[in-house]
C-alpha positions as CSV (number, residue, x, y, z in Angstrom):
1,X,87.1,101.9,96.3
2,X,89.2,99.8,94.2
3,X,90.7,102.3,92.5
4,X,92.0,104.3,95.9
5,X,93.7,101.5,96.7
6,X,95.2,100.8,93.6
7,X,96.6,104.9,93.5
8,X,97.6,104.1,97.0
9,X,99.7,101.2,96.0
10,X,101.6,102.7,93.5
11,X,101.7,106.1,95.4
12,X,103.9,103.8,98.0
13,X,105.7,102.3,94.8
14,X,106.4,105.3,93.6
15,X,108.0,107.0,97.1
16,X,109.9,103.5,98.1
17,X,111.6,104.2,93.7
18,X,112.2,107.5,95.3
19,X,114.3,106.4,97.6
20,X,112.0,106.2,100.8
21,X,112.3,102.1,101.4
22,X,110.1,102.5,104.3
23,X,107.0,102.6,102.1
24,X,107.9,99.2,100.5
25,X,107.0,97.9,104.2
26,X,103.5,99.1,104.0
27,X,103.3,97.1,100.7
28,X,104.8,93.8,102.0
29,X,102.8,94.2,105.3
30,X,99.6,94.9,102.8
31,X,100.6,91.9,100.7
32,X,100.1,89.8,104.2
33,X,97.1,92.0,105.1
34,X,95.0,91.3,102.1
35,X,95.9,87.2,102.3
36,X,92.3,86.7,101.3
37,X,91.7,89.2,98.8
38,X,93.3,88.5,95.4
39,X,91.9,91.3,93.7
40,X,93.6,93.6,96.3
41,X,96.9,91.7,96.0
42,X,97.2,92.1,92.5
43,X,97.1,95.8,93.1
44,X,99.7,95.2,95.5
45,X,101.9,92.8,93.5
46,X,101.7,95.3,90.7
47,X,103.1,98.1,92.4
48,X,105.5,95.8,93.9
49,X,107.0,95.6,90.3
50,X,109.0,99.1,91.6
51,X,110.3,97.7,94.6
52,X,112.9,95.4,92.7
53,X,114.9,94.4,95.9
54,X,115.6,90.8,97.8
55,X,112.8,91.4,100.0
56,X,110.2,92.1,97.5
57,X,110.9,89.4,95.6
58,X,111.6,86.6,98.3
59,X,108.0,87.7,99.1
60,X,106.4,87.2,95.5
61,X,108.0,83.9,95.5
62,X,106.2,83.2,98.9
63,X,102.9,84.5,97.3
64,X,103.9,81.8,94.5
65,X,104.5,78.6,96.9
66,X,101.1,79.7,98.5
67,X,98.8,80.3,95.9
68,X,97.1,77.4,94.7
69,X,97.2,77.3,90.6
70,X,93.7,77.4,89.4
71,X,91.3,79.0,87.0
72,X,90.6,81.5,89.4
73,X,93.9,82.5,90.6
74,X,95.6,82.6,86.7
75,X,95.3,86.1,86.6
76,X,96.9,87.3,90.3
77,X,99.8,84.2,89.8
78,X,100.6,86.2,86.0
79,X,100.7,89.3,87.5
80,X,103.1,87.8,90.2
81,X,104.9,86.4,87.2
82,X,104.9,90.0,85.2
83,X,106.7,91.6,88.0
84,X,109.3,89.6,88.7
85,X,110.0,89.1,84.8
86,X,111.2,93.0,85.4
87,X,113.7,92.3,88.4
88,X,117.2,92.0,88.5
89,X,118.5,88.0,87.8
90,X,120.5,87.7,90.8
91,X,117.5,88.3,92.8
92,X,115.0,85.9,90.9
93,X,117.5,83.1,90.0
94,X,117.2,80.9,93.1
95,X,113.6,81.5,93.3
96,X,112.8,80.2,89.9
97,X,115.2,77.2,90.7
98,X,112.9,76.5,93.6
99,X,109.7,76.6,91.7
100,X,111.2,74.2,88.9
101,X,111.9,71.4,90.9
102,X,108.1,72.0,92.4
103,X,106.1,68.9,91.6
104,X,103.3,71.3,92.6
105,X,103.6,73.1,89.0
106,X,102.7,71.7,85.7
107,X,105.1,71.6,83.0
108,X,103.1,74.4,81.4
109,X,104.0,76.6,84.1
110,X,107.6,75.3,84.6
111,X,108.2,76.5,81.0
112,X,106.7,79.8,81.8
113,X,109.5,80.2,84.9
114,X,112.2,79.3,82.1
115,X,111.1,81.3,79.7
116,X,111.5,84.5,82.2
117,X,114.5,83.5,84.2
118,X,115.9,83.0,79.5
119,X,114.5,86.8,79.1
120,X,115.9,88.3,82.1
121,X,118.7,86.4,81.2
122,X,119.0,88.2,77.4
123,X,118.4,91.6,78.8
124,X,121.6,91.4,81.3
125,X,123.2,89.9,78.5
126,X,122.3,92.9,76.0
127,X,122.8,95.7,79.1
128,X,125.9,93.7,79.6
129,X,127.6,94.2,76.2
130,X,126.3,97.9,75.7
């Protein structure tokens, strides 16, 4: 069962990269859906990583500011984090800004935002200079 909705995550991934931005909805509105189920969120968030817009990602920093850090969300808040590590800076900049001055994250984790907003940083610096 996992699985189906997994493929039907990134079957709407796949048609909102194609051009059809409707099926990103179905994915936020999922996201919201499954507010209890990390296992299906991380599906979600995943296939999110194709939906690099404003929307998505004002979203996965909601999931962030909601989701409590603890052993047993590591896994679903790194998968948030892997996703936006792939989206455009102007779109995760202020987001990342946000989390920083968060007292609710460890230094740990405030050097894991830097170290993303550094990377996607160096790759618009490298596309940049091609």
């Amino acid at each position: 069962k996992y699985d189906e909705f997994q493929s039907a995550c990134r079957t709407l991934a796949s048609m909102s990269s194609s051009g059809r931005t409707e099926a990103s909805i179905f994915l936020f509105g999922l996201l919201i859906h499954n507010a209890d189920n990390i296992i299906q969120k991380t599906a979600i968030v995943e296939a999110l990583f194709h939906v690099q817009t404003k929307q998505a990602a004002d979203l996965l920093f909601r999931e962030l500011r909601l989701t409590v850090s603890s052993n047993s969300t590591r896994k679903y808040i790194n998968s948030i984090l892997k996703t936006l590590k792939h989206f455009p800076l102007e779109l995760i900049e202020e987001g990342f800004d946000e989390l920083l001055n968060d007292k609710k994250w460890s230094y740990r984790m405030k050097m894991k935002f830097r170290e993303i907003v550094e990377f996607v940083e160096h790759e618009n610096w490298e596309l940049s200079s091609l």
